[in-house]
N, C-alpha and C positions, 0 to 999 in steps of 0.2 A: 381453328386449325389444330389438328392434333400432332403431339410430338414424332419425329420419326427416329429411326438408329441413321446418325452417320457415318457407321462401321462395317455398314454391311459388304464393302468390299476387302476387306480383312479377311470374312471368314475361306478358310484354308478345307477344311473336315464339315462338311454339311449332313455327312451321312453317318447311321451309329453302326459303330462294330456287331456283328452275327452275335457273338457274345460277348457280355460283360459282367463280369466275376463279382464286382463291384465298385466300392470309391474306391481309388488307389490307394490311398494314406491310410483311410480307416483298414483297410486287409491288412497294411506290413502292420500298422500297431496294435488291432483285434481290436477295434473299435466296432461300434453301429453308426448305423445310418437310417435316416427316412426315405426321400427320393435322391436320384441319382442327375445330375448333369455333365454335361460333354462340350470343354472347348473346344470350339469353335477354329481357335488360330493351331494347338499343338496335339488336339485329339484327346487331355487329360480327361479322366475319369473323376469325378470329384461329388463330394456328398450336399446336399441342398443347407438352404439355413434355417429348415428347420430339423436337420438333424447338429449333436451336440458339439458336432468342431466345424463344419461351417467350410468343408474342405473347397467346395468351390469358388466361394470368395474369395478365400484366402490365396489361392491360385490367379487368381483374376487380379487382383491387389500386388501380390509380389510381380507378378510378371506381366504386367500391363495389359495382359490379352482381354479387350473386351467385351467378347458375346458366348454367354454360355446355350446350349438347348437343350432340353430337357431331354434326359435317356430314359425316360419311363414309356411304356410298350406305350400304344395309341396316341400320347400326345407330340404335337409336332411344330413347337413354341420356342422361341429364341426370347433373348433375353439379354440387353446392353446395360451393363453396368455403368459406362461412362455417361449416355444418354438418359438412364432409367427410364427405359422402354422395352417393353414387351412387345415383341410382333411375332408373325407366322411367316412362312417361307411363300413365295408371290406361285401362284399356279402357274 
């Protein structure tokens, strides 16, 4: 039996904005980033772990929101923090 998200009825924002400038945090301090994710519960913009601040976690951590997915063009991946699981959105 493989694990599932039992979150998925949380997520609020399934779809990513037209545009996206980048991580929130990294722009106001002039930080970088590698890829980008997008909660899920508030619509935050936040930077991946493997870029150097970790902005999505850390978002996911203060504020309990559990499922990020990835804002990167073609991929279309969620991602539960509480769960630690990764799935895709159900056709």
């Amino acid at each position: 039996m493989s694990a599932a998200c039992t979150h998925t009825g949380q997520i609020e924002f399934g779809e990513l904005p037209a545009q996206i400038a980048g991580c929130e945090d990294c722009l106001e301090i002039g930080a970088r980033w590698v890829h980008l994710r997008m909660c899920t519960t508030c619509g935050k913009i936040g930077c991946c772990d493997s870029s150097p601040n970790k902005h999505a976690t850390k978002h996911a951590r203060e504020t309990d929101h559990p499922i990020v997915r990835s804002a990167e063009p073609g991929e279309d991946w969620f991602w539960c923090y509480v769960d630690e699981v990764m799935f895709e959105r159900a056709a």
